[in-house]
One Martini backbone bead per residue (centre of mass of N, CA, C, O) as a GRO file, in nm:
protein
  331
    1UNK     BB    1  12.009  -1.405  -3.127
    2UNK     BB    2  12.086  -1.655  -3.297
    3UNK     BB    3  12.305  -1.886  -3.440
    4UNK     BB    4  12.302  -1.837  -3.733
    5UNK     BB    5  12.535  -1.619  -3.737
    6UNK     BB    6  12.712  -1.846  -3.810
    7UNK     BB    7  12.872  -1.729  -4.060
    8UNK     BB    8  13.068  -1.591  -4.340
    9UNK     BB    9  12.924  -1.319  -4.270
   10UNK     BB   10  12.962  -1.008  -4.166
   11UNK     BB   11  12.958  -0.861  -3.832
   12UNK     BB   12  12.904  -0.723  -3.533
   13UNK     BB   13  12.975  -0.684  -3.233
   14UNK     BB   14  12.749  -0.746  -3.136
   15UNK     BB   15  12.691  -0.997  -3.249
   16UNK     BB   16  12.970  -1.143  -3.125
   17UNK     BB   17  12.864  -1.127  -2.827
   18UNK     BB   18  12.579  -1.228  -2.849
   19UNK     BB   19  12.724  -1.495  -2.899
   20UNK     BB   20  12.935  -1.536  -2.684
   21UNK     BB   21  12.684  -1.566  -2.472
   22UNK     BB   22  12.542  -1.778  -2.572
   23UNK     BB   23  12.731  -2.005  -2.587
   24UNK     BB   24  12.803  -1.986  -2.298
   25UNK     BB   25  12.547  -2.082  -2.167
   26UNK     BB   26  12.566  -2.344  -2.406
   27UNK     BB   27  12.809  -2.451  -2.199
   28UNK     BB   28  12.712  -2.317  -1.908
   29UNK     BB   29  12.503  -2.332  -1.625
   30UNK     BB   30  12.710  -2.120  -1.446
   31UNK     BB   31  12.614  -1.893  -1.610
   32UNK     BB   32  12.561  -1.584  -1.598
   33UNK     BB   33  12.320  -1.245  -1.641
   34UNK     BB   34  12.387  -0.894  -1.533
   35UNK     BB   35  12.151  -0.612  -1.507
   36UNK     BB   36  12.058  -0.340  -1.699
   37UNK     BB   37  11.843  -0.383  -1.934
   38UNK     BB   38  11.890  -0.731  -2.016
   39UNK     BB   39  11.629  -0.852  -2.130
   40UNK     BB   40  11.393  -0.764  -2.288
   41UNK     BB   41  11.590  -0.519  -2.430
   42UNK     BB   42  11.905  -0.563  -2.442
   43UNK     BB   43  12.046  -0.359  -2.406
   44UNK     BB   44  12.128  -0.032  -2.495
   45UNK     BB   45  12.295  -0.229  -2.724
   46UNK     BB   46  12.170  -0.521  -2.765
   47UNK     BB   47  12.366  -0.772  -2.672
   48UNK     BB   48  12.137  -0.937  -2.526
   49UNK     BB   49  11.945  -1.021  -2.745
   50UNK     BB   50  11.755  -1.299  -2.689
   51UNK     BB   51  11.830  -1.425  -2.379
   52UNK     BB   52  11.584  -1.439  -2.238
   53UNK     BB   53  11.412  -1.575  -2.392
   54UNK     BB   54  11.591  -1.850  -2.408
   55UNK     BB   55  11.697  -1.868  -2.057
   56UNK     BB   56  11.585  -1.657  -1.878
   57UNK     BB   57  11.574  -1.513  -1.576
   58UNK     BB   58  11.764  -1.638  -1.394
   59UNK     BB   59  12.029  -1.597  -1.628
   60UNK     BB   60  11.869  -1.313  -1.702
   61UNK     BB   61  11.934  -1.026  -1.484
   62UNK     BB   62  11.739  -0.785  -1.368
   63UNK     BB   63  11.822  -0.511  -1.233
   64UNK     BB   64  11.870  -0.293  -1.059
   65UNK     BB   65  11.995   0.071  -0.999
   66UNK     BB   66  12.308  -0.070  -0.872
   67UNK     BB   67  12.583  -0.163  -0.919
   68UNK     BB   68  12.732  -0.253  -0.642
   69UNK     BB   69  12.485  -0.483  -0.608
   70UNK     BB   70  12.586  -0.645  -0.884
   71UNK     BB   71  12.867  -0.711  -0.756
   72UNK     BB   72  12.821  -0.828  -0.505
   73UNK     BB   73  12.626  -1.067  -0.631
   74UNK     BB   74  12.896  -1.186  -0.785
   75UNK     BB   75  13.022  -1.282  -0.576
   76UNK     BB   76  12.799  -1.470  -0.423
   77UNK     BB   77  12.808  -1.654  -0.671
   78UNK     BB   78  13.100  -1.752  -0.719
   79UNK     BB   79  13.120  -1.844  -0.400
   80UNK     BB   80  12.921  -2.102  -0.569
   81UNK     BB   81  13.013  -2.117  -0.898
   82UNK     BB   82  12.951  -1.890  -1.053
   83UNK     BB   83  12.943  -1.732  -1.358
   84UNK     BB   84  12.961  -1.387  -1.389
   85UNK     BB   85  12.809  -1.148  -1.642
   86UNK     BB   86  12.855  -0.808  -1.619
   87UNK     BB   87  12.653  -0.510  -1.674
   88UNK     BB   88  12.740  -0.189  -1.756
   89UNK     BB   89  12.591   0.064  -1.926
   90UNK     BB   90  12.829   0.269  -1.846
   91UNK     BB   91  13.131   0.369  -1.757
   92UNK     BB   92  13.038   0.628  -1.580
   93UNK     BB   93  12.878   0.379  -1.362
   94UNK     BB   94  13.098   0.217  -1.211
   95UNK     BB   95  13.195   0.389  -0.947
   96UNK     BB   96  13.022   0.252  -0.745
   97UNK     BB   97  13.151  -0.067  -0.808
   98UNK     BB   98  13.478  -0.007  -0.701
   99UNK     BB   99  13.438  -0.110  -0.415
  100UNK     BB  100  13.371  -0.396  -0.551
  101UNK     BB  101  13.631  -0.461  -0.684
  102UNK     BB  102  13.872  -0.386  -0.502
  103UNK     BB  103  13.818  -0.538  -0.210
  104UNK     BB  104  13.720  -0.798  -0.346
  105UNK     BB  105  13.765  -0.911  -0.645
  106UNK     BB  106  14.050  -0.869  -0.628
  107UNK     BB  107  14.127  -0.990  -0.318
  108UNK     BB  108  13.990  -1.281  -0.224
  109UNK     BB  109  14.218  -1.481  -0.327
  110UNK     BB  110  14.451  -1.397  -0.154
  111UNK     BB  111  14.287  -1.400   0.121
  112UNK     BB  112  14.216  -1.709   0.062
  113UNK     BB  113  14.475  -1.897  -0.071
  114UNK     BB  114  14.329  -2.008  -0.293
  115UNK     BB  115  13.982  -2.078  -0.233
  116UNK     BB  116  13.860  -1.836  -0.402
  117UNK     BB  117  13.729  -1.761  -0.658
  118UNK     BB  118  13.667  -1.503  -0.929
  119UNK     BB  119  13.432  -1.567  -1.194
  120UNK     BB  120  13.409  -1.191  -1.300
  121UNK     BB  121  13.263  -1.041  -1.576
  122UNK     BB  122  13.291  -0.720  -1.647
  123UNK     BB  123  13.084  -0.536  -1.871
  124UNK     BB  124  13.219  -0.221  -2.062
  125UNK     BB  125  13.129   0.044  -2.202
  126UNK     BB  126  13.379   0.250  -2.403
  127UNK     BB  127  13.398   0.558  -2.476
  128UNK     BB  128  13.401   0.765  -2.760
  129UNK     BB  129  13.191   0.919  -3.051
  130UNK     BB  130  12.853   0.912  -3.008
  131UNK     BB  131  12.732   1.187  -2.868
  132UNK     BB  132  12.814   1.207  -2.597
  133UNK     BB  133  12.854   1.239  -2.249
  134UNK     BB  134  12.948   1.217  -1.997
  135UNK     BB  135  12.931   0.911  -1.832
  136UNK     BB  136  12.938   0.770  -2.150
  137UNK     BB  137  13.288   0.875  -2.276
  138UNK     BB  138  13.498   0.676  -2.106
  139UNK     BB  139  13.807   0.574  -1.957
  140UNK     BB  140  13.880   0.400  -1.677
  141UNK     BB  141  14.116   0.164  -1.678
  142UNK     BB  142  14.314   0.239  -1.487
  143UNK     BB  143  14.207   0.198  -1.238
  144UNK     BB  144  14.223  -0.126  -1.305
  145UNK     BB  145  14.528  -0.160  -1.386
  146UNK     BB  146  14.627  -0.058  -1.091
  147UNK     BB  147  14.453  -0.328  -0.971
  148UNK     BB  148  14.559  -0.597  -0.829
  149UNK     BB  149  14.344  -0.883  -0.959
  150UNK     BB  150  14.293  -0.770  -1.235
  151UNK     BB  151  14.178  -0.772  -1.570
  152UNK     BB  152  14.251  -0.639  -1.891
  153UNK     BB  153  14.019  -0.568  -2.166
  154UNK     BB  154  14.043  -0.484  -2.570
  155UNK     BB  155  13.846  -0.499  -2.821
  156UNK     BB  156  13.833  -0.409  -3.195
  157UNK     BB  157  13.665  -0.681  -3.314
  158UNK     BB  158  13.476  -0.911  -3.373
  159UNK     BB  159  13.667  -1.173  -3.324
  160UNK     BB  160  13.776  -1.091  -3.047
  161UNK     BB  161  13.502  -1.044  -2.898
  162UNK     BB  162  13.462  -1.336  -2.904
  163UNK     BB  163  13.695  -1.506  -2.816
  164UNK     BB  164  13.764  -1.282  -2.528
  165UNK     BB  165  13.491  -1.341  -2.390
  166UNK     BB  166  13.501  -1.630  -2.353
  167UNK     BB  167  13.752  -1.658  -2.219
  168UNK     BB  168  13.675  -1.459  -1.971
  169UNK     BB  169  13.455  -1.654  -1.886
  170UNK     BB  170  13.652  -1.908  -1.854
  171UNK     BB  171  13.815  -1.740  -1.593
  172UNK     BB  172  13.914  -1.746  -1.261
  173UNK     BB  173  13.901  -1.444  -1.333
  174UNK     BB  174  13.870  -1.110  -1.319
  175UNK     BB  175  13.731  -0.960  -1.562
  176UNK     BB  176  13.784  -0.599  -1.734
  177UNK     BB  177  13.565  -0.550  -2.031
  178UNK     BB  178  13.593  -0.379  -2.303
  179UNK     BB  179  13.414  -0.199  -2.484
  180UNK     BB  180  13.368  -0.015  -2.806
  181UNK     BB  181  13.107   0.165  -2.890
  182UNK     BB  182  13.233   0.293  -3.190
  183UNK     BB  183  13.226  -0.029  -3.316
  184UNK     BB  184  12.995  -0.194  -3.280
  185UNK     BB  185  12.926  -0.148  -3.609
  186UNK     BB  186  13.121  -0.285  -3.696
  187UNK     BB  187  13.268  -0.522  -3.927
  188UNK     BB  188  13.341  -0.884  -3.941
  189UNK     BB  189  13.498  -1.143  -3.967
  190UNK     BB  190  13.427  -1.499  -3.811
  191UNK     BB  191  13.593  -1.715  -3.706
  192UNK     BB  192  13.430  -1.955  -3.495
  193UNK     BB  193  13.654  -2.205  -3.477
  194UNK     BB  194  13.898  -2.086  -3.417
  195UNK     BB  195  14.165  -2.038  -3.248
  196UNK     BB  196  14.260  -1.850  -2.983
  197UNK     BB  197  14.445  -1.632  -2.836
  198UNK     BB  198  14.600  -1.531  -2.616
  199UNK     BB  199  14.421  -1.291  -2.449
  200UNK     BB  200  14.710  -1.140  -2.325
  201UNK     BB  201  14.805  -1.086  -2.672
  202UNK     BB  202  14.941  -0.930  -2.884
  203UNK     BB  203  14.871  -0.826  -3.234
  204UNK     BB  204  15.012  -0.776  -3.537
  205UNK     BB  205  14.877  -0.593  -3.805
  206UNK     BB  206  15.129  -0.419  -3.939
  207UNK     BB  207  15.397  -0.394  -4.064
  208UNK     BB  208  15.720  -0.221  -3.999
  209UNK     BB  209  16.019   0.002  -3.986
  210UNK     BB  210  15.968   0.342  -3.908
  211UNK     BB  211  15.721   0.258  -3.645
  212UNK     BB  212  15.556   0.196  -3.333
  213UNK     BB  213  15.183   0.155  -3.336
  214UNK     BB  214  14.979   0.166  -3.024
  215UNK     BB  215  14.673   0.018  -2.954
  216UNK     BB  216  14.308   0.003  -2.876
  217UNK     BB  217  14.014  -0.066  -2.909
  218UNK     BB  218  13.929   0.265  -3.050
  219UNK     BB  219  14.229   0.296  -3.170
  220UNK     BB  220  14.284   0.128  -3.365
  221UNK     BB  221  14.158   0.189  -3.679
  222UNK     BB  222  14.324   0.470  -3.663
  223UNK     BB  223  14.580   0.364  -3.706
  224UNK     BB  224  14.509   0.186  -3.948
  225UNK     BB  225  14.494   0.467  -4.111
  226UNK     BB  226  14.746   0.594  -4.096
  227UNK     BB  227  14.924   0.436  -4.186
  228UNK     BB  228  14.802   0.420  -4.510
  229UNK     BB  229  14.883   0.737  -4.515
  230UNK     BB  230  15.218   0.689  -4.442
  231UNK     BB  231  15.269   0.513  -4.715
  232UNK     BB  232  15.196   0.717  -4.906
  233UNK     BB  233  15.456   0.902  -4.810
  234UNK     BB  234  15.685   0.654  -4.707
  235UNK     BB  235  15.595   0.513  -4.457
  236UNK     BB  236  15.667   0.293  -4.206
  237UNK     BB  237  15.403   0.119  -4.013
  238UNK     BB  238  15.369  -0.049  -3.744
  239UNK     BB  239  15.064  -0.233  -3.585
  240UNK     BB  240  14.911  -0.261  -3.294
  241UNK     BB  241  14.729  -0.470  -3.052
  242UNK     BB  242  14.690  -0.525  -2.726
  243UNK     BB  243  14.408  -0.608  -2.632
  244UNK     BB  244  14.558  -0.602  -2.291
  245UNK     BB  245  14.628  -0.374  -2.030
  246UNK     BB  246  14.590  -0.658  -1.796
  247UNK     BB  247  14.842  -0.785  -1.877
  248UNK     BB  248  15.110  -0.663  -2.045
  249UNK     BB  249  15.275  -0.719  -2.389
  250UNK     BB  250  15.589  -0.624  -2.374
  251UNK     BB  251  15.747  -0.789  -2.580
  252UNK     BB  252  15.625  -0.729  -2.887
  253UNK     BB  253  15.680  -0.410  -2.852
  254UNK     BB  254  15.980  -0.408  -2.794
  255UNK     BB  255  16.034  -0.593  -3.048
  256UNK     BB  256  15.978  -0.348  -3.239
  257UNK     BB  257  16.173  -0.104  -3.147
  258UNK     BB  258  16.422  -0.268  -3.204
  259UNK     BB  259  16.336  -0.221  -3.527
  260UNK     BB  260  16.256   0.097  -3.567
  261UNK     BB  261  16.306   0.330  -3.266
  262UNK     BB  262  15.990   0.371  -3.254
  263UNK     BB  263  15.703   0.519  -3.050
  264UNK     BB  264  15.331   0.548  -3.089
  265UNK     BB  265  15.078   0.616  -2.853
  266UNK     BB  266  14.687   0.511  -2.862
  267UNK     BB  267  14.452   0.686  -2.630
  268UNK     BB  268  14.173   0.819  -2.485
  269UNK     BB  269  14.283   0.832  -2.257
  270UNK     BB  270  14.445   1.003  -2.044
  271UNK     BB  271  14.769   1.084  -2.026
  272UNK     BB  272  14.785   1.085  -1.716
  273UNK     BB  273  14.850   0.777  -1.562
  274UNK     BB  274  14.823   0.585  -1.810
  275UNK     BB  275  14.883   0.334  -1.984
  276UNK     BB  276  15.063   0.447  -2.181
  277UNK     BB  277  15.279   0.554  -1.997
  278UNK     BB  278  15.361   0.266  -1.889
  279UNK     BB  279  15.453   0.193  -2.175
  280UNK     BB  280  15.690   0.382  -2.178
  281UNK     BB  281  15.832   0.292  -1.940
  282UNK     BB  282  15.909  -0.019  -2.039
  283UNK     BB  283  16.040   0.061  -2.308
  284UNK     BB  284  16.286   0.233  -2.180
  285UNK     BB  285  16.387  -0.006  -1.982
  286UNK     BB  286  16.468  -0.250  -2.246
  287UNK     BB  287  16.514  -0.012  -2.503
  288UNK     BB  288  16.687   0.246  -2.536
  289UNK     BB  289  16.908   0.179  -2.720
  290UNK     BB  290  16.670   0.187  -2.979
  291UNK     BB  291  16.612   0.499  -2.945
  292UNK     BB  292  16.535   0.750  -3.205
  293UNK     BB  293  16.343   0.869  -2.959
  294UNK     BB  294  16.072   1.018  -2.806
  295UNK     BB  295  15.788   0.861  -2.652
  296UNK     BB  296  15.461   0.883  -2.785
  297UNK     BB  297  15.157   1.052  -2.705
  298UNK     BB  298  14.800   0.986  -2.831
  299UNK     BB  299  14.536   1.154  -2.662
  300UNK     BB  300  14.342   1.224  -2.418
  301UNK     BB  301  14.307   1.469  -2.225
  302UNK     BB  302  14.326   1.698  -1.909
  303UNK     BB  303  14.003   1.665  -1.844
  304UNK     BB  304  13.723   1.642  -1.915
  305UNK     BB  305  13.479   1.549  -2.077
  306UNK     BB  306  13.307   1.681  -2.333
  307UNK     BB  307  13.110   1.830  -2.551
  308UNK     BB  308  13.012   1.646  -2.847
  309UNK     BB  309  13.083   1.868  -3.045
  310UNK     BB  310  13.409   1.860  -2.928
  311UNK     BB  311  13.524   1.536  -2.958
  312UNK     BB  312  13.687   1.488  -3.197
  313UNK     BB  313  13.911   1.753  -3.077
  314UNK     BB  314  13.982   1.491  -2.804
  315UNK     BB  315  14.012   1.265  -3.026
  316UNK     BB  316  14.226   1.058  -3.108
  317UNK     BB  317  14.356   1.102  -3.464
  318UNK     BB  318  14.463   1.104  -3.779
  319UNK     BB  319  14.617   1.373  -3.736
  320UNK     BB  320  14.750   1.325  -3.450
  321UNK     BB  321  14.933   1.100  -3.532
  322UNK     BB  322  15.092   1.199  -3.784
  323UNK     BB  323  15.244   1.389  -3.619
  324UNK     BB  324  15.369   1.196  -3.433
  325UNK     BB  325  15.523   1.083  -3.676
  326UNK     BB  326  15.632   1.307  -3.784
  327UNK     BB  327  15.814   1.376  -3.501
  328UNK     BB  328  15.960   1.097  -3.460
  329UNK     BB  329  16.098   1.136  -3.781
  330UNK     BB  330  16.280   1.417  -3.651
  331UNK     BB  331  16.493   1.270  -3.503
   0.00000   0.00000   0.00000
């Protein structure tokens, strides 16, 4: 996919993510890609798509069909100054690979006294909603938000995904980059040359008075249409865009909610011990006394991920936001 695209007619995420590895690899001749099915094929979802084939087999790495493997060689070229930026192929795919995740790129950099870093962006397409099965259509961000040395992050549309994604790959730190894979055909508009904001800062996408609703990844859109049904009805309601699982941006919801009184969390993951939970627990924490309500969360169940028959009726949708808006103004 050449830099053509760089125009300003709108792309889909595989477009800006494909832009933002190009343009990555010519900025730096230390950044490398490495994965399954990431070169000819151009990765299950095309996002590598003409990478290999401008850059070379060397740079554009297919690798075994063996996670572990993937992060292992990452570390072992980091600690030799290269930038890898890893493909897991499905989010459920990633569990092999979690043992060199915890132990090695997370720890190394203090293990180290700050004499090694580790600058590997590890991209994961995560959640569901595409028709697909278990490990396919799952959200383990918690694993990773979990553990201290990981940065997590999750853009939700095309401008975030190459701003976010540059960013990542030129971080020091190890970032685990989540992708919203029933995102990727959406479209939308890239300043290709605006600064990027702050990675890890959240992002007040839509002003209200009478709610704060705060989603990431693939629940931004919904909660953004949720709004547009609850301002018909007369409610106002603020929309946040975490873009950042961690570390967490809670200055900007805390400021939101102390305007509000009111806050309802939407996220795929599982309702249990999830970023939600995390985010409810410092804001009762630090604005107790704004709260005209209990902090609501609108996830995905507490069971293993559906037959895709019915995930639509296990993945929070805007009726069920909608619901969590009207129990949160009932109090």
């Amino acid at each position: 996919m050449a830099a053509h695209i760089r125009g300003p007619e709108p792309v889909s995420m595989v477009q800006a993510l494909n832009e933002a590895l190009r343009s990555s690899l010519e900025d730096d001749p230390k950044v490398l890609l490495m994965g399954e099915d990431i070169g000819a094929l151009g990765g299950v979802f095309r996002v590598t798509a003409g990478l290999a084939k401008d850059f070379g087999e060397a740079r554009v790495v297919d690798t075994p069909l063996g996670e572990a493997g993937i992060i292992g060689a990452a570390v072992g070229l980091a600690m030799r100054g290269y930038r890898p930026v890893c493909e897991i192929q499905f989010d459920g795919f990633v569990f092999p690979a979690v043992d060199q995740l915890v132990t090695q790129v997370a720890k190394l950099r203090n293990r180290s006294r700050g004499l090694l870093s580790m600058p590997i962006t590890v991209r994961i397409p995560f959640g569901g909603g595409i028709g697909a099965i278990e490990h396919h259509s799952e959200s383990p961000e918690a694993y990773f938000a979990h553990t201290p040395g990981l940065k997590v992050v999750a853009p939700s549309t095309p401008a975030d995904a190459f701003a976010m994604l540059r960013q990542a790959i030129a971080s020091d730190d190890p970032v685990i980059f989540l992708e919203p894979k029933r995102r990727y055909w959406d479209k939308g508009v890239v300043d290709w040359t605006a600064l990027a904001a702050p990675l890890h800062a959240a992002a007040v996408l839509v002003t209200g008075s009478d709610v704060t609703l705060v989603g990431y990844g693939p629940t931004v859109r919904t909660c953004l249409d949720a709004s547009v049904v609850a301002a018909q009805e007369g409610r106002s309601v603020e929309v946040i865009d975490l873009r950042s699982i961690s570390p967490l941006d809670t200055s900007t919801v805390v400021e939101s909610v102390r305007r509000t009184g009111r806050l309802v969390i939407a996220t795929e993951a599982h309702a249990s011990f999830g970023p939600a939970s995390e985010l409810a627990a410092r804001v009762q924490e630090q604005a107790f006394y704004s709260l005209e309500a209990p902090v609501l969360r609108v996830t995905g169940y507490d069971t293993p991920y559906p037959p895709s028959r019915i995930e639509e009726d296990w993945l929070p949708n805007m009726d069920r936001i909608l619901d969590a808006i009207d129990r949160s103004l009932a109090y």
